[in-house]
N, C-alpha and C positions, 0 to 999 in steps of 0.2 A: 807653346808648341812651335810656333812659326814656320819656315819655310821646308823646315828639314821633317816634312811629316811627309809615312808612308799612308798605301792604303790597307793595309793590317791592323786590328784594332783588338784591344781585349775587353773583357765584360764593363769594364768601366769609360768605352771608348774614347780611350788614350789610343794615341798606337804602340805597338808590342816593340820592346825590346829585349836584344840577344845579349847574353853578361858572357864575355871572355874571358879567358883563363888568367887575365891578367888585373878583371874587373874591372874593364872600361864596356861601356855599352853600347852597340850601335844600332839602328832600327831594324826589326825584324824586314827581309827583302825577299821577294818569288826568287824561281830561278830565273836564269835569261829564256826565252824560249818557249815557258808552259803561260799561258794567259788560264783568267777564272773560271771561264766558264766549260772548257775544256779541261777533262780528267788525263792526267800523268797514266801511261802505261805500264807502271811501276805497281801501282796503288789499284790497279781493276777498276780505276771510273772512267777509264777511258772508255768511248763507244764501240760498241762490239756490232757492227752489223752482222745479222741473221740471212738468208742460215750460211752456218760455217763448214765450210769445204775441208777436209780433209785427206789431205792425197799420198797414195802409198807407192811405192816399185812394183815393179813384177812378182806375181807369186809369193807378197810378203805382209805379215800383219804386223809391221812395224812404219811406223808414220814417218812423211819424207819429211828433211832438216825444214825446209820453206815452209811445211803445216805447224811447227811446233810454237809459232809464235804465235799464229792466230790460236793453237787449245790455249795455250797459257792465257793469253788475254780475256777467252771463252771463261776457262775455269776461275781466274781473278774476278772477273764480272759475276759469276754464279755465285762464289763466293761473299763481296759484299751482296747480294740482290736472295736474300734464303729463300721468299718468296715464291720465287722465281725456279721454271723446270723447263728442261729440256727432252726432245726426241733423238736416238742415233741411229740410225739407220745406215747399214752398213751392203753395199753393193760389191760386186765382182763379176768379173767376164766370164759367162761359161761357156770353156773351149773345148766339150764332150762330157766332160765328168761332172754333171750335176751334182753329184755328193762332195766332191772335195772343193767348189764352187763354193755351196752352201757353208761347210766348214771355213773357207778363207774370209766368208763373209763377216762369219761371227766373230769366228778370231780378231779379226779387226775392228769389231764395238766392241770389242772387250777389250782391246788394246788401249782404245781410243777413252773408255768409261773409266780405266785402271789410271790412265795418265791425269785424264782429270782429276781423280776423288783426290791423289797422291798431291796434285797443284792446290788443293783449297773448296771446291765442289765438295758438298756431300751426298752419299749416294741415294738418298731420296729425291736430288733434283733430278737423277738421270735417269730417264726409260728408255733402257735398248728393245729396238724393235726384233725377236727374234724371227720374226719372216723376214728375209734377207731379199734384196732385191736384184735377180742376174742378168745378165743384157749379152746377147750372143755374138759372135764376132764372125761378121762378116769373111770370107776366103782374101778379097780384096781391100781389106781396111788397112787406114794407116795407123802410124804409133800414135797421133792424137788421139783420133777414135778412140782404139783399144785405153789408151789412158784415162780419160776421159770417167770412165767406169770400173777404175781402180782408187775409188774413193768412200768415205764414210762421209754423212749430212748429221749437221749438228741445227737441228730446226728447235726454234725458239715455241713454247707454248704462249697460249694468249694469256696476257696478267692476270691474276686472279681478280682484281678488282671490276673487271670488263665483263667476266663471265659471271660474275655474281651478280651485277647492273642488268645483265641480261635476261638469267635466270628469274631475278626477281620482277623485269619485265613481264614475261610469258605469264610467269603465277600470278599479277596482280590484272593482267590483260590493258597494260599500258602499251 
């Protein structure tokens, strides 16, 4: 082996190598940049912190350019994790019209659930909340405010493992 050994290894821990088109071999190497114990953003193991913000424009159930990385990451992470479910709940500003409020609400988990399942999620991990939550807008607020509450949450449920430790707490009265 000697000095030219990486830290990649195969079933027989040798370490791996890569055969060229030409048939010379060199050691299997990471990239520059991703270490092991951190997940590539490519692959969905990278960490997803909870909950995922989602922010839309004005009067529009179509997600802004700067949300679209954290669904993808959301949906890649749901993806490898099947286990694993999420809540969406979807918010809007009611500026007089409680009905078309409600409607921009839904519109947008459904926007938000469609882009998922379409990334890798399947639509058993996703429960949209259809009571929508509206937040009024102030005569005097600013554009943050009002922004603010032009978004969908993407809340992480608790692992099933947790809930079942639990459950079987209560029943056994541990």
């Amino acid at each position: 082996m000697g000095s030219n050994t990486n830290d990649k290894q195969g079933r027989s821990g040798r370490p791996l190598k890569v055969v060229g088109r030409n048939g010379s071999l060199r050691p299997a190497r990471r990239k520059k940049g991703t270490s092991k114990s951190k997940g590539d953003a490519g692959d969905g193991s990278a960490p997803v912190s909870f909950p995922v913000v989602v922010e839309f424009v004005r009067a529009s159930p179509t997600p802004g350019p700067e949300s679209l990385k954290s669904m993808y990451e959301c949906a890649r992470w749901l993806a490898r994790h099947r286990a694993e479910c999420v809540t969406v709940v979807g918010h809007a500003n009611n500026r007089g019209w409680t009905k078309a409020a409600k409607a921009l609400a839904r519109a947008r988990v459904a926007a938000v659930t469609d882009l998922l399942v379409l990334l890798g999620a399947k639509p058993a991990q996703l429960i949209p909340i259809s009571a929508t939550r509206l937040h009024s807008v102030p005569v005097g607020s600013t554009l943050g405010e009002r922004r603010q509450h032009r978004v969908v949450v993407i809340f992480r449920h608790e692992p099933p493992q947790v809930r079942l430790r639990q459950t079987l707490r209560r029943a056994t009265g541990r």
